[in-house]
C-alpha positions as CSV (number, residue, x, y, z in Angstrom):
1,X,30.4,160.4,118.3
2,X,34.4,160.1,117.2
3,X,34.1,156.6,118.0
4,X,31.3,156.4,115.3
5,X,33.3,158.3,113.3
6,X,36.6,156.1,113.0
7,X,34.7,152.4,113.7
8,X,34.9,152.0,110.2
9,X,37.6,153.7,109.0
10,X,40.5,151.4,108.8
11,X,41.2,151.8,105.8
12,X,41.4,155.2,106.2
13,X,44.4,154.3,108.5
14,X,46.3,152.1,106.1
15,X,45.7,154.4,103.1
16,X,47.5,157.5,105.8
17,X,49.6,155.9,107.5
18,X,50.7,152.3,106.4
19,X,50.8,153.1,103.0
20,X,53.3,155.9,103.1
21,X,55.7,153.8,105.8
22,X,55.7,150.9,103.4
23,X,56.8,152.9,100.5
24,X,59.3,154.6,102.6
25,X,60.5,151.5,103.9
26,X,60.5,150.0,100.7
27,X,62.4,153.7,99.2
28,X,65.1,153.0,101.6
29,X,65.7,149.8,100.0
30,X,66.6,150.9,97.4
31,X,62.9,150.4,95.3
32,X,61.2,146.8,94.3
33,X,63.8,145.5,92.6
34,X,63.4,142.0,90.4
35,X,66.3,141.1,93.2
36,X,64.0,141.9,95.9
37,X,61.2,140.2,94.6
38,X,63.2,137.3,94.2
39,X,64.2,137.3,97.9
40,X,60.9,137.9,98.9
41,X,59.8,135.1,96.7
42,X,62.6,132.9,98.3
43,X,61.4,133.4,101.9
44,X,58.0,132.7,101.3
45,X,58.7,129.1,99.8
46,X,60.9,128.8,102.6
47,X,58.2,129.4,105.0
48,X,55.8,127.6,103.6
49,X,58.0,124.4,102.8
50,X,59.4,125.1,106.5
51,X,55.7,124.5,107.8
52,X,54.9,121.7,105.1
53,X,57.5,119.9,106.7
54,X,57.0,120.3,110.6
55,X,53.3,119.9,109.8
56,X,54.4,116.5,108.0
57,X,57.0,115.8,110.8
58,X,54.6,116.7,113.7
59,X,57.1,119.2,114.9
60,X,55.1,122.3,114.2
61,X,56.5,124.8,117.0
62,X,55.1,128.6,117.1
63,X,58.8,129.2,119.1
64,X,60.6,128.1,115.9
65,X,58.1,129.6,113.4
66,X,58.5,133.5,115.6
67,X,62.5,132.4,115.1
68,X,62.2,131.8,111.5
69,X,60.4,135.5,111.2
70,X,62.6,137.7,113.2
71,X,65.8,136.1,111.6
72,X,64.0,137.1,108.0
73,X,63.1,140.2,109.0
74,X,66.3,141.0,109.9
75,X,67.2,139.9,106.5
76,X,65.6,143.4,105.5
77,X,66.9,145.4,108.2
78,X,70.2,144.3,106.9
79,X,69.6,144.7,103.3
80,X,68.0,148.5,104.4
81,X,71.8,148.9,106.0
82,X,73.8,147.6,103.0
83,X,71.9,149.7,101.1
84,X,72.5,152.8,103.0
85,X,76.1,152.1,103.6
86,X,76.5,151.7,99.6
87,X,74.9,154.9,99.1
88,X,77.1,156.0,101.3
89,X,80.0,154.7,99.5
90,X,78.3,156.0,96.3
91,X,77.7,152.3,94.9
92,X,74.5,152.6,94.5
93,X,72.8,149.4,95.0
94,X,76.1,147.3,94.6
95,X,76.2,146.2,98.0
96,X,72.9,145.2,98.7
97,X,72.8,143.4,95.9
98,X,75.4,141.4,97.2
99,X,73.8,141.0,100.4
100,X,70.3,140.1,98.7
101,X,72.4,137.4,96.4
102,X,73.2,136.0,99.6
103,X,70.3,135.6,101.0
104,X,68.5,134.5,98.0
105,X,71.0,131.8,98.1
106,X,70.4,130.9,101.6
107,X,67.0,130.6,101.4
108,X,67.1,128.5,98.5
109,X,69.2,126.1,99.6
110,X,66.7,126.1,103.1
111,X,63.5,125.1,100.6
112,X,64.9,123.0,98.8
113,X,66.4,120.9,102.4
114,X,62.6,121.6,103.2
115,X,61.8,120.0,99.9
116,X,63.5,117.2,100.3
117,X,62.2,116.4,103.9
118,X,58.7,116.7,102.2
119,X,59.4,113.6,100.3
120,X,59.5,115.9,96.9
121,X,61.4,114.4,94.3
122,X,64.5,115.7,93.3
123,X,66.1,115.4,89.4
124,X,69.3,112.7,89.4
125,X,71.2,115.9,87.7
126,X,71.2,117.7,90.8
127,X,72.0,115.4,93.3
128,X,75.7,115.2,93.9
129,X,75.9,118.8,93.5
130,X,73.0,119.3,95.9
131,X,74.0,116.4,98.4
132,X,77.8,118.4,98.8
133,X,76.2,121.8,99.4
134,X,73.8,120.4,102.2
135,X,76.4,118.0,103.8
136,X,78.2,121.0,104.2
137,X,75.3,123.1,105.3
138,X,74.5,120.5,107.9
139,X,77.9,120.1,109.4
140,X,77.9,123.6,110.2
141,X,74.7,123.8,111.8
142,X,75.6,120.6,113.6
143,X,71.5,120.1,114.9
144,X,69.9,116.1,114.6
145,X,67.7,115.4,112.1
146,X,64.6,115.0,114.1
147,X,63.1,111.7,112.2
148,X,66.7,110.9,112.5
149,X,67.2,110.4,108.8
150,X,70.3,112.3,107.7
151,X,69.6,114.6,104.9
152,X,71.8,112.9,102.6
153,X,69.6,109.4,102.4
154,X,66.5,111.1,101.5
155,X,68.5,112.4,98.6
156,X,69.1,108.9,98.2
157,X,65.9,107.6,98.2
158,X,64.0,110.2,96.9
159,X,66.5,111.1,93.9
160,X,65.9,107.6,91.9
161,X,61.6,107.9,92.3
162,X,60.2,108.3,89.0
């Protein structure tokens, strides 16, 4: 009979219990903030671009995919810190603002590598500026293209297509 009762009451659980979590979560964050939604934006063209390209490459890897999650996730949990720590401070959202600039930045740069390795073409304006910022990028990660086409010659290639 209480199995009866709660087969179809899922949503009964998200409206109690999810529901309040995510807007504490999402309190402790300091609110939806255009900032936030930007990140959150950011991440999800990452992702996408991310899986455009291994699906392109035939590299798709559900190891590297889980990576990519956590390491975003833990872009919250450390936005959620910076904010606490600023309120701490009493800088209101100062510091995770920072922190979220950051990010943002990061995972811009990250879609638009993706971009590239998608064959997307890029505007002749931005490539120098673009080419220096993932040449450096790239020299700190130090991993091997896996088509073995350095990042740098798509640019090449792809920046003059009309």
């Amino acid at each position: 009979m209480i199995a009866e009762r709660l087969e179809g009451s899922w949503h009964w659980i998200i409206a109690v219990v999810a529901t309040p979590a995510l807007y504490w979560f999402l309190d402790m964050l300091g609110g939806w903030t255009p900032q936030m939604r930007f990140l959150t934006t950011a991440i999800i063209a990452d992702m996408a671009l991310g899986i455009l390209r291994s699906i392109k490459q035939r590299s798709l890897s559900s190891s590297v995919c889980r990576d990519g999650i956590i390491k975003k996730a833990a872009y919250f949990l450390v936005v959620l810190l910076a904010e606490q720590v600023g309120q701490g401070l009493g800088q209101a959202h100062t510091l995770r603002d920072i922190f979220v600039l950051g990010f943002i930045i990061v995972e811009a740069l990250s879609a638009f590598e993706n971009a590239v390795a998608i064959d997307v073409w890029i505007p002749e304006g931005w490539r120098d500026y673009l080419r220096s910022i993932l040449a450096q990028l790239n020299s700190k990660k130090a991993a091997p293209d896996p088509d073995g086409v350095a990042t740098e010659e798509r640019l090449d290639r792809y920046v003059t297509r009309e």
